[in-house]
CHARMM internal coordinates of N, CA and C (Angstrom, degrees):
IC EDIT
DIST 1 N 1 CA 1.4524
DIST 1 CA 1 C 1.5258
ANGL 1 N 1 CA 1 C 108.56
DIST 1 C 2 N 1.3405
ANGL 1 CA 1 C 2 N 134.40
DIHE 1 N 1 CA 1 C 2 N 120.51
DIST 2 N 2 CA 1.3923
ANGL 1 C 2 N 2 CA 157.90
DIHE 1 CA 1 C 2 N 2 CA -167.90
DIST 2 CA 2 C 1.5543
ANGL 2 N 2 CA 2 C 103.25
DIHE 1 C 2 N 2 CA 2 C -93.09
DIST 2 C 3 N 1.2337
ANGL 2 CA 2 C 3 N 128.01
DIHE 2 N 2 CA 2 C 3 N 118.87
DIST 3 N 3 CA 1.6216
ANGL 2 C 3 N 3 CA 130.68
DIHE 2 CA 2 C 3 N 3 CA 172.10
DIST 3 CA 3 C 1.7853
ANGL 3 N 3 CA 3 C 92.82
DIHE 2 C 3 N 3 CA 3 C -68.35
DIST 3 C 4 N 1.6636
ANGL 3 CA 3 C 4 N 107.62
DIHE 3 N 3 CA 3 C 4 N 148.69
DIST 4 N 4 CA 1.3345
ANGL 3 C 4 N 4 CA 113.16
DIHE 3 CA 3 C 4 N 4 CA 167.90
DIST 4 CA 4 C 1.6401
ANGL 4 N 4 CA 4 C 111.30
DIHE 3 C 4 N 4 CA 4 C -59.36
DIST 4 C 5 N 0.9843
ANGL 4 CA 4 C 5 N 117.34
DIHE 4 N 4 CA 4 C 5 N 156.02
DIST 5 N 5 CA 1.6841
ANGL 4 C 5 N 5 CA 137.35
DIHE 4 CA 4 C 5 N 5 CA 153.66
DIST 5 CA 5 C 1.4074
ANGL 5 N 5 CA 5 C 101.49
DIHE 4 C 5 N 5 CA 5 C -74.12
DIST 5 C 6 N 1.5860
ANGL 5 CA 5 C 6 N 75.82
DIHE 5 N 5 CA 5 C 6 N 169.46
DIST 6 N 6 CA 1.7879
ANGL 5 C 6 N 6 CA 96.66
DIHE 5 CA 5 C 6 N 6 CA -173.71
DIST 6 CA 6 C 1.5215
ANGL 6 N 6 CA 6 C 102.64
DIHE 5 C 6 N 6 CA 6 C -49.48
DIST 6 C 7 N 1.1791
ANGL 6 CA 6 C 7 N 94.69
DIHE 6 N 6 CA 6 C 7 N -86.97
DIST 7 N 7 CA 1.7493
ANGL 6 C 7 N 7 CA 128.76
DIHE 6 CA 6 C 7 N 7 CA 169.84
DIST 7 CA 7 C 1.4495
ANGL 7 N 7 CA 7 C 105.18
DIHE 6 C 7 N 7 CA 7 C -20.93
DIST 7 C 8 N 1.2551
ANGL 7 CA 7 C 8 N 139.99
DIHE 7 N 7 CA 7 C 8 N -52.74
DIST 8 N 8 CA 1.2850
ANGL 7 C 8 N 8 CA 138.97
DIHE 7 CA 7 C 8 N 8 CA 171.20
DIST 8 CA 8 C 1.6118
ANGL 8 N 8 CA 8 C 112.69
DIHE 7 C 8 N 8 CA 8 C -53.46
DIST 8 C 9 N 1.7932
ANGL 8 CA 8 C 9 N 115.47
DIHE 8 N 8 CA 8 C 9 N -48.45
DIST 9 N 9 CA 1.3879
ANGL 8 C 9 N 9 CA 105.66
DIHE 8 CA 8 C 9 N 9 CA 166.42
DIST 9 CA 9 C 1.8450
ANGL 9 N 9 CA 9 C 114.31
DIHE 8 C 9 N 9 CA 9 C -64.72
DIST 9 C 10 N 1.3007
ANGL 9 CA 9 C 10 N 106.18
DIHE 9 N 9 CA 9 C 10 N -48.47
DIST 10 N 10 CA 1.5908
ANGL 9 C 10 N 10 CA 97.86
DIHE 9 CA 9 C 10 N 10 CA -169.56
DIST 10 CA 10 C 1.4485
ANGL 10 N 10 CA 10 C 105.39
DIHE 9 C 10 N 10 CA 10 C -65.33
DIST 10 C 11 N 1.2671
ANGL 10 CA 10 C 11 N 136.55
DIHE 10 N 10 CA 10 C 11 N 4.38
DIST 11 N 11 CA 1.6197
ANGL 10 C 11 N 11 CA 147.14
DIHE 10 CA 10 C 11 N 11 CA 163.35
DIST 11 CA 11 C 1.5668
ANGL 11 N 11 CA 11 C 113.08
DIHE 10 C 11 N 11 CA 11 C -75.60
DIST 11 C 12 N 1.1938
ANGL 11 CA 11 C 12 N 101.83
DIHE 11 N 11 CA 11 C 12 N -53.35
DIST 12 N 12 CA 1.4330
ANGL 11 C 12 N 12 CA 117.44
DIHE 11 CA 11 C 12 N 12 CA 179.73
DIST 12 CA 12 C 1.8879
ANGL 12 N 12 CA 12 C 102.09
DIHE 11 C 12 N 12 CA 12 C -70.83
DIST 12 C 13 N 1.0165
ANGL 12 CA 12 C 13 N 120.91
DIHE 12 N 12 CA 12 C 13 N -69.13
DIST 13 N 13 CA 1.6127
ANGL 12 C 13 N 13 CA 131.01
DIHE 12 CA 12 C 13 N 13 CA 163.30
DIST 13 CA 13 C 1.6836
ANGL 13 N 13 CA 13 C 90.47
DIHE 12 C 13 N 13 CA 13 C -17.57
DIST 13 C 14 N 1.4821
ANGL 13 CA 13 C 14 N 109.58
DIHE 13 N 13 CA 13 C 14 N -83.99
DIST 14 N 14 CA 1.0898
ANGL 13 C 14 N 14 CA 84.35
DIHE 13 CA 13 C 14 N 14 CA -171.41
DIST 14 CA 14 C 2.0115
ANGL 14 N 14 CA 14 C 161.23
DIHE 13 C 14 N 14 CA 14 C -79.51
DIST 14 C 15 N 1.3099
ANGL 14 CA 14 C 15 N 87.43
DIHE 14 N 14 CA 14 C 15 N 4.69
DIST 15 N 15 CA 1.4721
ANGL 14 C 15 N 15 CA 115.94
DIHE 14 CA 14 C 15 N 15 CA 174.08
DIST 15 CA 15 C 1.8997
ANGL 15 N 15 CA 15 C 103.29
DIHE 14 C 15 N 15 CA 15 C -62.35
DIST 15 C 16 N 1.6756
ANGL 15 CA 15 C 16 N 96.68
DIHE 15 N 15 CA 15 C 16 N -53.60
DIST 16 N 16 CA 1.8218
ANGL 15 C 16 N 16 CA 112.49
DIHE 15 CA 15 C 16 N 16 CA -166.70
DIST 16 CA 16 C 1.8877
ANGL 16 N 16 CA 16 C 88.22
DIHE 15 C 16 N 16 CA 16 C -66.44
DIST 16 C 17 N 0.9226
ANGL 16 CA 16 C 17 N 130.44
DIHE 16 N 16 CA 16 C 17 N -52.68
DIST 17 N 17 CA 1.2044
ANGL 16 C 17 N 17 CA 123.04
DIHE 16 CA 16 C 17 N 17 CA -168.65
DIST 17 CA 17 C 1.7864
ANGL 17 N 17 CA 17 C 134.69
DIHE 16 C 17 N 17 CA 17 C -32.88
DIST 17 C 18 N 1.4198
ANGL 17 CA 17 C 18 N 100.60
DIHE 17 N 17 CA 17 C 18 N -24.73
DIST 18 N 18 CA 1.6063
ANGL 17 C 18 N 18 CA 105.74
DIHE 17 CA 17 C 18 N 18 CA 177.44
DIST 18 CA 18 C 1.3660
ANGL 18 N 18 CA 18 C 119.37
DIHE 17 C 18 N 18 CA 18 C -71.64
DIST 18 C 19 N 1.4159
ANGL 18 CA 18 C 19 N 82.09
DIHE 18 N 18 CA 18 C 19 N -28.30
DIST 19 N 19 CA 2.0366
ANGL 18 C 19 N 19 CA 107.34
DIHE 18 CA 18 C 19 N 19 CA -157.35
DIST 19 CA 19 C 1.7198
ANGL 19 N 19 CA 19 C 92.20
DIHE 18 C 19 N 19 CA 19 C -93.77
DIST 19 C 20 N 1.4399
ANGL 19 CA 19 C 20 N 139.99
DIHE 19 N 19 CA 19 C 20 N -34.82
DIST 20 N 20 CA 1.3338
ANGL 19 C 20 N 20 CA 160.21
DIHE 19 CA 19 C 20 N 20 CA 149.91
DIST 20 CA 20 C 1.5294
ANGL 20 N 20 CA 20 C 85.72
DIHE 19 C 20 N 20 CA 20 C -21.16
DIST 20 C 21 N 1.0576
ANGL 20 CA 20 C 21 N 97.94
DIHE 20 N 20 CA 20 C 21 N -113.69
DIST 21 N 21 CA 1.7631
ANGL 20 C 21 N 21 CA 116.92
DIHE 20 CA 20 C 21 N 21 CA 166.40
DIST 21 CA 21 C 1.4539
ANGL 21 N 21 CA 21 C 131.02
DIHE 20 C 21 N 21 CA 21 C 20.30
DIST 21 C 22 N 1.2166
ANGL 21 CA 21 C 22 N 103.58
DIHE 21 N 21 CA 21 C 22 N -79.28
DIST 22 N 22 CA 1.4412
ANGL 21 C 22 N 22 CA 128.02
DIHE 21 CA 21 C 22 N 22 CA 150.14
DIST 22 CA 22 C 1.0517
ANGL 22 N 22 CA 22 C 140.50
DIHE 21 C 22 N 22 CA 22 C -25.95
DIST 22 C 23 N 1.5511
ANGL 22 CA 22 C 23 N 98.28
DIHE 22 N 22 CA 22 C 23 N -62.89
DIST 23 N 23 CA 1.7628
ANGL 22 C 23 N 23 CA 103.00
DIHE 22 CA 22 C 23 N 23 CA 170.62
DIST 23 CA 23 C 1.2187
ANGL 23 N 23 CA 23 C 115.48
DIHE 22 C 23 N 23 CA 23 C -80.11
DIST 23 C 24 N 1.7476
ANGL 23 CA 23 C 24 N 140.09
DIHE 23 N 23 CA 23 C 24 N -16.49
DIST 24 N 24 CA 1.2988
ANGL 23 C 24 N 24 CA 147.26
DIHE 23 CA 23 C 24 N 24 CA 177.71
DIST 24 CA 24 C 1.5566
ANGL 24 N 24 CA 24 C 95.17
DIHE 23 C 24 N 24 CA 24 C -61.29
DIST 24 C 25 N 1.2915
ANGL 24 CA 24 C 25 N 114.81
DIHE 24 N 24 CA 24 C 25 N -57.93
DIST 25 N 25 CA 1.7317
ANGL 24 C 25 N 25 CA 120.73
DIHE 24 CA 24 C 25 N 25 CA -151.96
DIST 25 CA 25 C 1.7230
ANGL 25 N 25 CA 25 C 107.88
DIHE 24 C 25 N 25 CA 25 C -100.18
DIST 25 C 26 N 1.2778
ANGL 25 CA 25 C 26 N 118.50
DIHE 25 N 25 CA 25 C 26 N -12.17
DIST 26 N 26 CA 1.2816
ANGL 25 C 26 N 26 CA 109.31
DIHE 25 CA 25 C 26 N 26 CA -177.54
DIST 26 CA 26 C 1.7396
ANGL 26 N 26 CA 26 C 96.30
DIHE 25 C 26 N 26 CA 26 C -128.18
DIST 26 C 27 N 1.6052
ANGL 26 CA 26 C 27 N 86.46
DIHE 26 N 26 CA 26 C 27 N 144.51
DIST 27 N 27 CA 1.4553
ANGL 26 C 27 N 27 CA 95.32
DIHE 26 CA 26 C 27 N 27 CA -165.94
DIST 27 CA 27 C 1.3520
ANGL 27 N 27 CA 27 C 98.77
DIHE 26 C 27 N 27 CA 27 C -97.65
DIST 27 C 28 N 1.5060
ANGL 27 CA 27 C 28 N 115.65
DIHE 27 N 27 CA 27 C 28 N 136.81
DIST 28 N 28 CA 1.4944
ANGL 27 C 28 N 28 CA 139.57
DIHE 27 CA 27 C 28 N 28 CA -173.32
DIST 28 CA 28 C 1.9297
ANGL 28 N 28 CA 28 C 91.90
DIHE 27 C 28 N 28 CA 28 C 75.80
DIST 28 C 29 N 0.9898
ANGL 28 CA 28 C 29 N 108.70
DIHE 28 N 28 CA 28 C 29 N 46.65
DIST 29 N 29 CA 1.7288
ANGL 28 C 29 N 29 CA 124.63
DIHE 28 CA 28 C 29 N 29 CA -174.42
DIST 29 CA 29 C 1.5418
ANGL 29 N 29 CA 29 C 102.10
DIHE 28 C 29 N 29 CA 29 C -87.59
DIST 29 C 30 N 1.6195
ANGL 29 CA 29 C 30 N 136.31
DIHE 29 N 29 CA 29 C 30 N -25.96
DIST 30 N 30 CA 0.8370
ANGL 29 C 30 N 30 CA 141.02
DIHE 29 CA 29 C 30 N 30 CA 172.65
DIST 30 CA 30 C 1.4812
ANGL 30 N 30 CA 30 C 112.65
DIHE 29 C 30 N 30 CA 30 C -55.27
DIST 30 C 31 N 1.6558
ANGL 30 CA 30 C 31 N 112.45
DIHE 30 N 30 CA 30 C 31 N -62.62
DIST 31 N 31 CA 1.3142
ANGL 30 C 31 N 31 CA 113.96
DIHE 30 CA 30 C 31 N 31 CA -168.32
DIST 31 CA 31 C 1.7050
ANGL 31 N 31 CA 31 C 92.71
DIHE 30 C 31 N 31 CA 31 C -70.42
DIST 31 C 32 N 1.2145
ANGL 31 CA 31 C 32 N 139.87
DIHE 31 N 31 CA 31 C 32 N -49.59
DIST 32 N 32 CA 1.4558
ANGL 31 C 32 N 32 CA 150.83
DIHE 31 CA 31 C 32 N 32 CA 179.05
DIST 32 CA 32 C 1.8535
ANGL 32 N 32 CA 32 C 92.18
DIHE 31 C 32 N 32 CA 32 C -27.97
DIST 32 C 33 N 0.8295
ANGL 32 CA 32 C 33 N 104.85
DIHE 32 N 32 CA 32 C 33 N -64.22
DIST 33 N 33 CA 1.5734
ANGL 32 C 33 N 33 CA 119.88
DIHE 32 CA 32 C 33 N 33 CA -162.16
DIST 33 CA 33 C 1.5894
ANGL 33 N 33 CA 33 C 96.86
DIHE 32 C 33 N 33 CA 33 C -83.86
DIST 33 C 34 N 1.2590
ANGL 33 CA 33 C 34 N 148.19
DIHE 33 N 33 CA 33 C 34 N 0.92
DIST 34 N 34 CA 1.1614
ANGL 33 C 34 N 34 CA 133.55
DIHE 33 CA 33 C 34 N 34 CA -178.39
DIST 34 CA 34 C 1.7196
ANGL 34 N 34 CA 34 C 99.81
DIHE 33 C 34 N 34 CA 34 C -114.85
DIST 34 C 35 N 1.4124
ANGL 34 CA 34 C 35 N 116.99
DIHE 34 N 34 CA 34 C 35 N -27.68
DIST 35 N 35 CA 1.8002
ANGL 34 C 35 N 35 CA 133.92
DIHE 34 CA 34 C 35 N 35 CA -175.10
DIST 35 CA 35 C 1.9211
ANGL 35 N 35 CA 35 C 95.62
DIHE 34 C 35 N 35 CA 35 C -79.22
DIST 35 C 36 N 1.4912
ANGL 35 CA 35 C 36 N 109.99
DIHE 35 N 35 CA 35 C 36 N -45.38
DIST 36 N 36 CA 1.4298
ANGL 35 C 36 N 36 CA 101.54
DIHE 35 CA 35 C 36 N 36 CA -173.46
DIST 36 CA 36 C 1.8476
ANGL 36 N 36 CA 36 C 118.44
DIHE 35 C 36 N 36 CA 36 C -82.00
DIST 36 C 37 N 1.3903
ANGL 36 CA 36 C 37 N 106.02
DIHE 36 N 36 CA 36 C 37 N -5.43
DIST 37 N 37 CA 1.3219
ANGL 36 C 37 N 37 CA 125.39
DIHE 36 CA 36 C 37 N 37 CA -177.65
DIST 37 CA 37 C 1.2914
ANGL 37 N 37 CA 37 C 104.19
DIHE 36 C 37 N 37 CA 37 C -59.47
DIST 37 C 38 N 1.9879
ANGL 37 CA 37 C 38 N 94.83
DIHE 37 N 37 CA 37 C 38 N -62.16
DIST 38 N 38 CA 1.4989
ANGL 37 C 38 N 38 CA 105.89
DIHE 37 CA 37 C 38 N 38 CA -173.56
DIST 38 CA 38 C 1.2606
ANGL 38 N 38 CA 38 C 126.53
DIHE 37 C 38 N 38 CA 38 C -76.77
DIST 38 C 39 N 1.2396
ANGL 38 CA 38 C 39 N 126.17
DIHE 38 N 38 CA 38 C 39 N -22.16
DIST 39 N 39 CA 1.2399
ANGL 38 C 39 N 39 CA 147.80
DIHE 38 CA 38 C 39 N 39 CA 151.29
DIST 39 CA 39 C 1.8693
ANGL 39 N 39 CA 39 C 111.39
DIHE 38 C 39 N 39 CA 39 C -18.50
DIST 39 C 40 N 1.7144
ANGL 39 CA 39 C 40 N 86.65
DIHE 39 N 39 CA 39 C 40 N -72.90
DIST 40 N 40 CA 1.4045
ANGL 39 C 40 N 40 CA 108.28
DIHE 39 CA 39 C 40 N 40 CA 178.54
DIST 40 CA 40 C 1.8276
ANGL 40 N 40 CA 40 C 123.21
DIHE 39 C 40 N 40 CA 40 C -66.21
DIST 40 C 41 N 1.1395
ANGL 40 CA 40 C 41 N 104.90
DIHE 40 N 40 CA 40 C 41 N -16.21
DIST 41 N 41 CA 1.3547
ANGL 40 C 41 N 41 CA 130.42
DIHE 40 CA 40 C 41 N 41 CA -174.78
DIST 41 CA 41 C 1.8312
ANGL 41 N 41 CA 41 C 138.58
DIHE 40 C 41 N 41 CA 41 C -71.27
DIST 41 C 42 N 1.8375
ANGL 41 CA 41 C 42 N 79.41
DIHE 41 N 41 CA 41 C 42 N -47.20
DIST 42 N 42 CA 1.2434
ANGL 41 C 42 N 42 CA 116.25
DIHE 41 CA 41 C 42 N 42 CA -139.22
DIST 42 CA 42 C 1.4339
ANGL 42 N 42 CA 42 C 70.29
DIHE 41 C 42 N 42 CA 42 C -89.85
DIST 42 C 43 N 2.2949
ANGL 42 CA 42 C 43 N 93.30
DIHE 42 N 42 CA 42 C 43 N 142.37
DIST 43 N 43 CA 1.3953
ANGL 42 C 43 N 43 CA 105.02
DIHE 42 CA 42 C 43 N 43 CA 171.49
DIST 43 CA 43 C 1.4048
ANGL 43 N 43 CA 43 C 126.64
DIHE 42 C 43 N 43 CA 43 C -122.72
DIST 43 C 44 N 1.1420
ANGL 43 CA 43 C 44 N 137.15
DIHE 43 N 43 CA 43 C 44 N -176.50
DIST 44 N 44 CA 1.3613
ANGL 43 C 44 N 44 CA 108.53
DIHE 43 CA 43 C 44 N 44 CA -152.03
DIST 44 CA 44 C 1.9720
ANGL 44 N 44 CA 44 C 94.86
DIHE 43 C 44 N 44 CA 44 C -96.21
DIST 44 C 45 N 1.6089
ANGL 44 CA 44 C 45 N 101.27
DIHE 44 N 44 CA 44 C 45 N 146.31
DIST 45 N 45 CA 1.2311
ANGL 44 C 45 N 45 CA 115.97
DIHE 44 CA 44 C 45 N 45 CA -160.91
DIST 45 CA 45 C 1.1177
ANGL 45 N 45 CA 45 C 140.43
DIHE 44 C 45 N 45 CA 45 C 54.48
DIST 45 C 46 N 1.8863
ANGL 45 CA 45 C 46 N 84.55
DIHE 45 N 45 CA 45 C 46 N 30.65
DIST 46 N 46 CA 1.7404
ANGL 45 C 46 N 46 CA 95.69
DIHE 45 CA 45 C 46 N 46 CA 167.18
DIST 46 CA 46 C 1.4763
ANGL 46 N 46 CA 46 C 103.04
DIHE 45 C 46 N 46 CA 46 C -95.81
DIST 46 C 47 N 1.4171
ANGL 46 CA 46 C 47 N 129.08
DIHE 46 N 46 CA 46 C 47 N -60.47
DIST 47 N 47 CA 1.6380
ANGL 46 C 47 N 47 CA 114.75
DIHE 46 CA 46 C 47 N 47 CA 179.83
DIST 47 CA 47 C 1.4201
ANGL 47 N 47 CA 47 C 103.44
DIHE 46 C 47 N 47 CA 47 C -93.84
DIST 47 C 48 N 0.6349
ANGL 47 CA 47 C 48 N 122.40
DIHE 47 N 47 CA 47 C 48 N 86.65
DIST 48 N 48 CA 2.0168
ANGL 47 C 48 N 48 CA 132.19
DIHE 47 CA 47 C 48 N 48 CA -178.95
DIST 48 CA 48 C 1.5209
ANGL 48 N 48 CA 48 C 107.96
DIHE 47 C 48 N 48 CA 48 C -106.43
END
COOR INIT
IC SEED 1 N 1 CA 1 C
IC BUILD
């Protein structure tokens, strides 16, 4: 098992960051940010 690299966290940092965002500044931002996650996520014939 290999610890991440830098670059792998500041990759990851930046993916979580939109969805971060969101839930700080918009209220009920949690569910906002958890519906657009999956939205964005979701692959085909996974919720079918």
């Amino acid at each position: 098992m290999t610890t991440p690299t830098l670059k792998q966290w500041i990759r990851r940092a930046r993916a979580v960051a939109p969805y971060l965002a969101l839930e700080l500044v918009m209220p009920g931002g949690t569910l906002l940010a958890a519906l657009l996650w999956l939205s964005r996520n979701r692959h085909e014939g996974d919720l079918k």
